[in-house]
N, CA, C and O of each residue as an XYZ file, in Angstrom:
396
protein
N     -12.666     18.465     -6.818
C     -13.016     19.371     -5.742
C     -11.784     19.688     -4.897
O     -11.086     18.747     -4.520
N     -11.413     21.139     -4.520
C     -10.467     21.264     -3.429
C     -11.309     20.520     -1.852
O     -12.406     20.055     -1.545
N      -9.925     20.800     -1.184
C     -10.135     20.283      0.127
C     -11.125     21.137      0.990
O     -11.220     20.529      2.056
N     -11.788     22.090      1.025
C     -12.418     23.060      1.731
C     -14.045     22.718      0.873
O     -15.010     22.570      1.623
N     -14.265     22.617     -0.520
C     -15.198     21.723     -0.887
C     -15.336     20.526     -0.237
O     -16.443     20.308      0.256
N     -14.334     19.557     -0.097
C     -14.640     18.141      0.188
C     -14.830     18.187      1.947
O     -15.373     17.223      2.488
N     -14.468     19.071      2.576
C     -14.934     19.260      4.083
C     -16.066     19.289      3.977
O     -16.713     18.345      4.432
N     -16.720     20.369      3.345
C     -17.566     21.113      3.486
C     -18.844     19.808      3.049
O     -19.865     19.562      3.691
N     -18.402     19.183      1.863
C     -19.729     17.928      1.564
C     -19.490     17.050      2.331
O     -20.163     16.065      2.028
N     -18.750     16.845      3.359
C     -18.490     15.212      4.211
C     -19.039     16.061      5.453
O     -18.966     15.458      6.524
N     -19.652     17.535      5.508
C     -19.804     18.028      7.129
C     -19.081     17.783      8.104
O     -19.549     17.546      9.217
N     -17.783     17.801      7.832
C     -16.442     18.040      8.457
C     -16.508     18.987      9.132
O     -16.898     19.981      8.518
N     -16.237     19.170     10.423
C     -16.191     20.213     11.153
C     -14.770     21.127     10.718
O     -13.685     20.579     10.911
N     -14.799     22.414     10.175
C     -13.431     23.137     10.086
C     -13.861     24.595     10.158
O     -15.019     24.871     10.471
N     -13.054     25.442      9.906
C     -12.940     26.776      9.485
C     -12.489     27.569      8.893
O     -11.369     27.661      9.396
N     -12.571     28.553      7.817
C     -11.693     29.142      6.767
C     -11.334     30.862      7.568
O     -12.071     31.790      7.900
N      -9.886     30.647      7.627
C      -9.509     31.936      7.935
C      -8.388     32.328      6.934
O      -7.410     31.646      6.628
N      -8.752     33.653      6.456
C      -7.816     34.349      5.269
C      -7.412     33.085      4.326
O      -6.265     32.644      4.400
N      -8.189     32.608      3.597
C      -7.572     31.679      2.757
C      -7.456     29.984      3.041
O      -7.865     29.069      2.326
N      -6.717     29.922      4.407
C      -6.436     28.763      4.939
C      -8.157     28.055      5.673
O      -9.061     28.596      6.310
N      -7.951     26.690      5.184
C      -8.764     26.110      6.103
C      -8.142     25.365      6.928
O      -7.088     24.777      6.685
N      -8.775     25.342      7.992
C      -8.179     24.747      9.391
C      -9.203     23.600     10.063
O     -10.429     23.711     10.056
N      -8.415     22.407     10.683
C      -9.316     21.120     11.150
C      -8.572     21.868     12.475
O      -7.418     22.290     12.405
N      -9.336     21.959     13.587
C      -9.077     21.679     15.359
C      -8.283     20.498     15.241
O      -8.526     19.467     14.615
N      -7.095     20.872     16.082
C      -6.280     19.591     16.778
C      -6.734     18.361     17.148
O      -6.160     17.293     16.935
N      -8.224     18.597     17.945
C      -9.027     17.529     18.152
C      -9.861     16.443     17.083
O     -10.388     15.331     17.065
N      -9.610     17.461     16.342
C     -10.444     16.325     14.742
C      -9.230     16.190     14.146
O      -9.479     15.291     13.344
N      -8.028     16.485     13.983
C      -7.045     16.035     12.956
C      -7.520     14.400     12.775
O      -8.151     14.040     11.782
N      -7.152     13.514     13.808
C      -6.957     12.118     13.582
C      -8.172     11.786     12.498
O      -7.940     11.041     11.547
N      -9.395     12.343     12.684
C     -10.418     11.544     12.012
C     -10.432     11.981     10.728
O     -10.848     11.325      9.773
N      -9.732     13.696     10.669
C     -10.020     14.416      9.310
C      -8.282     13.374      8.320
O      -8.258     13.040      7.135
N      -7.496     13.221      9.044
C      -6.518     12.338      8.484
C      -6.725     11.515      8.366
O      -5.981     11.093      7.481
N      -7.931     10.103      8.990
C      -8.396      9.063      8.206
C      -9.539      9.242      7.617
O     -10.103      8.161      7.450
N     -10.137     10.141      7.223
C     -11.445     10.695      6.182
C     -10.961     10.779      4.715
O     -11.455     10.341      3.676
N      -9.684     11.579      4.998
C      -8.990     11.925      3.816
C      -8.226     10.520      3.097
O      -8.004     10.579      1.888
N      -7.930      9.576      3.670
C      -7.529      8.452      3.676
C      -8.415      7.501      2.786
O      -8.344      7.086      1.630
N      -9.372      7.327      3.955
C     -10.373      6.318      3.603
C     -11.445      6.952      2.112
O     -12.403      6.426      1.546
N     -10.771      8.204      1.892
C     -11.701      8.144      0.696
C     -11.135      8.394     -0.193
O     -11.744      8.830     -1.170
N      -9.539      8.201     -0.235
C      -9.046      8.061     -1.186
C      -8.004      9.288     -2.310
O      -7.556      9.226     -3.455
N      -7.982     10.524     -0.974
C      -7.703     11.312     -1.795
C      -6.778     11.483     -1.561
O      -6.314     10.894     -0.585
N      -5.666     12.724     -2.593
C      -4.405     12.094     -3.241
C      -4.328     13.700     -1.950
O      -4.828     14.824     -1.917
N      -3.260     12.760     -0.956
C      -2.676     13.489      0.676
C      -1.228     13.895      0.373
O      -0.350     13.046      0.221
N      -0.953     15.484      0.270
C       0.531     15.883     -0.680
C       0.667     16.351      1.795
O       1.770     15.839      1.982
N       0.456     16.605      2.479
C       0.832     17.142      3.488
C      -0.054     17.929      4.434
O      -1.153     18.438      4.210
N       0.764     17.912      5.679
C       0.184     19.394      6.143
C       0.735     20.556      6.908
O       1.930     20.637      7.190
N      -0.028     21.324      7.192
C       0.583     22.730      7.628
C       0.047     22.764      9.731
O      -0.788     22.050     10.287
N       0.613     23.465     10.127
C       0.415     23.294     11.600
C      -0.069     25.088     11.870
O       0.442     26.115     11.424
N      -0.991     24.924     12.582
C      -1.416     26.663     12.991
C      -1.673     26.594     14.644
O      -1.750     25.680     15.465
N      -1.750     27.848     14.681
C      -1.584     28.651     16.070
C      -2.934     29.838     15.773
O      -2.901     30.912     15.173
N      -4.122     29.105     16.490
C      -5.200     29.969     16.443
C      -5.164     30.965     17.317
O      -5.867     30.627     18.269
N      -4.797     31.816     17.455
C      -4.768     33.017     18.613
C      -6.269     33.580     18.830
O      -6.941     33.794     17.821
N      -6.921     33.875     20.341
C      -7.702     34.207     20.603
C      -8.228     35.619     19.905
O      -9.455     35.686     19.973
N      -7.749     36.526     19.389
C      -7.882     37.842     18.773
C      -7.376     37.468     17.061
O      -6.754     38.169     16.263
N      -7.971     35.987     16.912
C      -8.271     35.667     15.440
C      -7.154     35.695     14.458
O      -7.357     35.420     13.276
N      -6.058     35.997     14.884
C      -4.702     35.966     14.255
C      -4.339     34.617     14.120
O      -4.800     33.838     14.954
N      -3.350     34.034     12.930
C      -3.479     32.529     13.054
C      -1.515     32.780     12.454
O      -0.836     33.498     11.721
N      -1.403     31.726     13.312
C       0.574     31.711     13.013
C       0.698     30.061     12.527
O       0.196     29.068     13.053
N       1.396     30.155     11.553
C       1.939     29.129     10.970
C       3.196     28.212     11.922
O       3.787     28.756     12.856
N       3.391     27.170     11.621
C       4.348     26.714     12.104
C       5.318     25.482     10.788
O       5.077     24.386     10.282
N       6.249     26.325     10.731
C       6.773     25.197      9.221
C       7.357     24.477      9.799
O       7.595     23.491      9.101
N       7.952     24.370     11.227
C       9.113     22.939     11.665
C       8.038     21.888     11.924
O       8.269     20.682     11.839
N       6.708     22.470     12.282
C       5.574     21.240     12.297
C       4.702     20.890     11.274
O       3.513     20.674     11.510
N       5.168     20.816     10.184
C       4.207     20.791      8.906
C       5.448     20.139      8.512
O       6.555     20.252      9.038
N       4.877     19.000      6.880
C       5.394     17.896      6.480
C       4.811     18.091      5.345
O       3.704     18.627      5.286
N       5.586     17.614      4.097
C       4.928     17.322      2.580
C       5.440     16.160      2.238
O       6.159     15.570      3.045
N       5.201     15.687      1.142
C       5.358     14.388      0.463
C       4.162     14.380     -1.169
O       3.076     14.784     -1.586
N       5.361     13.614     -1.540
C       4.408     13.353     -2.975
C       3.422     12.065     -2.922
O       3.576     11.015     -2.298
N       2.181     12.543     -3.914
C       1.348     11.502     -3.966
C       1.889      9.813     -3.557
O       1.404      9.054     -2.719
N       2.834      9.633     -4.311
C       3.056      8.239     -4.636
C       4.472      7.826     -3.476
O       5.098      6.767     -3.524
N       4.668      8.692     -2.723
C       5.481      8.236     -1.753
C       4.906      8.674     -0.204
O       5.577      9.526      0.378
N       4.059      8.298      0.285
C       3.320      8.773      1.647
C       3.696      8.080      2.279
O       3.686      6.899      1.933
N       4.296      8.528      3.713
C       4.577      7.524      4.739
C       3.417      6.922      5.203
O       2.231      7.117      4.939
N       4.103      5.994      6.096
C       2.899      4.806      6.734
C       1.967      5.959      7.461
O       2.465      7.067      7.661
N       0.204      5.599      7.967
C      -0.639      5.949      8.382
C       0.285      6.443      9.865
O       0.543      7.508     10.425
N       0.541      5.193     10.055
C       0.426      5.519     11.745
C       1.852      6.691     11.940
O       1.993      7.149     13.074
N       2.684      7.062     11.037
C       4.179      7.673     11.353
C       2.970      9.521     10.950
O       2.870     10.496     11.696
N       2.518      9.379     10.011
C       1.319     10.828      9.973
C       0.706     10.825     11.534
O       1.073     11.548     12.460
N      -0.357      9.776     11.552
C      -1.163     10.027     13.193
C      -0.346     10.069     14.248
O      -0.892     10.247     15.337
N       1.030      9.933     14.216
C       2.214      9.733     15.444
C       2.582     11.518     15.845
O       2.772     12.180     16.865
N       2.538     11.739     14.444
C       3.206     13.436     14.406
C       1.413     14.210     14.560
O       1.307     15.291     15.140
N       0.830     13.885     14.291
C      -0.815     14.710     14.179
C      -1.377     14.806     15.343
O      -1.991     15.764     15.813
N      -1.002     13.104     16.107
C      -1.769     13.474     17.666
C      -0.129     13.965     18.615
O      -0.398     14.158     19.801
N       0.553     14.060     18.472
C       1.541     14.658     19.497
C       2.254     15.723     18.847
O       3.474     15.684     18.687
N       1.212     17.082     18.304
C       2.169     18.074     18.324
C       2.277     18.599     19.460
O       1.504     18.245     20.351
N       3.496     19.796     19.753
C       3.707     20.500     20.279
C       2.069     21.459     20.883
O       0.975     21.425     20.319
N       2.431     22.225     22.152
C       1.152     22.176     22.646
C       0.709     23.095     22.358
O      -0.482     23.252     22.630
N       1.613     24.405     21.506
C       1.180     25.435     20.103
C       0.251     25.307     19.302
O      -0.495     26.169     18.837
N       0.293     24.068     19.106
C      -0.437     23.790     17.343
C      -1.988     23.744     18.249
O      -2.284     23.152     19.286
N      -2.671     24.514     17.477
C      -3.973     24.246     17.526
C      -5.190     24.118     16.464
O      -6.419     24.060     16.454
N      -4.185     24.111     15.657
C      -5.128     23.222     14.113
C      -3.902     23.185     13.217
O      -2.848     23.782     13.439
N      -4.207     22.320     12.059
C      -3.836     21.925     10.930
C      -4.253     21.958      9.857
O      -5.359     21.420      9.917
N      -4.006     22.338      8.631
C      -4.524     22.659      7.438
C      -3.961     20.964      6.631
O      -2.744     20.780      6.596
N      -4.625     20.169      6.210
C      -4.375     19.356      5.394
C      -4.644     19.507      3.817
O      -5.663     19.995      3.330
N      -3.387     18.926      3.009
C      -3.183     19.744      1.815
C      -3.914     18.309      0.881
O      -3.279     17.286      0.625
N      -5.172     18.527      0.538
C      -5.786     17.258     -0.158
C      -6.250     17.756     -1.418
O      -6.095     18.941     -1.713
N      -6.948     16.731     -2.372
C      -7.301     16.871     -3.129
C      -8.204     15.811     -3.641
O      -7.704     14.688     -3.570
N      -9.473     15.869     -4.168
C     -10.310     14.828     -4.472
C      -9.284     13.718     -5.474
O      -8.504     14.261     -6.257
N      -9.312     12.603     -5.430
C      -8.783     11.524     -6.343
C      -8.947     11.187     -7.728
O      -8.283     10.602     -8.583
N     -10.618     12.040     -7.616
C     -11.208     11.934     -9.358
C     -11.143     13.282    -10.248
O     -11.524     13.268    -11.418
């Protein structure tokens, strides 16, 4: 299952705009230990800028990748997830079911 499937069956709160799905700033932490605790293979994520007139801006100096088999520690992800910049107002996490 992609990641917008696996939201969608865990009733993850998110939203799909043009393509991208987006977790609120306020759920990152839990949607980053959801994705965790169940095991699925976590390549990164992307940082957005929800603009009130539905336009959504990327931010690449706040977005991070990594390969399956080299993920930094939990807490150095939740360090950068709960203290972005005060721009970011969601995050797209780049997952994938494990099976």
């Amino acid at each position: 299952m992609n990641r917008r499937q696996l939201l969608h069956g865990w009733n993850f709160p998110h939203l799909v705009h043009g393509g991208v799905t987006l977790v609120a700033k306020e759920n990152a932490e839990e949607c980053l230990r959801m994705v965790i605790e169940q095991k699925c293979h976590l390549h990164g994520y992307d940082s957005f800028t929800l603009h009130s007139d539905g336009r959504i801006q990327p931010h690449l100096e706040w977005s991070a990748s990594w390969s399956w088999d080299d993920l930094p520690p939990l807490s150095a992800m939740l360090r950068d997830v709960l203290d972005p910049p005060a721009e970011v107002t969601h995050f797209e996490f780049v997952f994938s079911d494990a099976g």
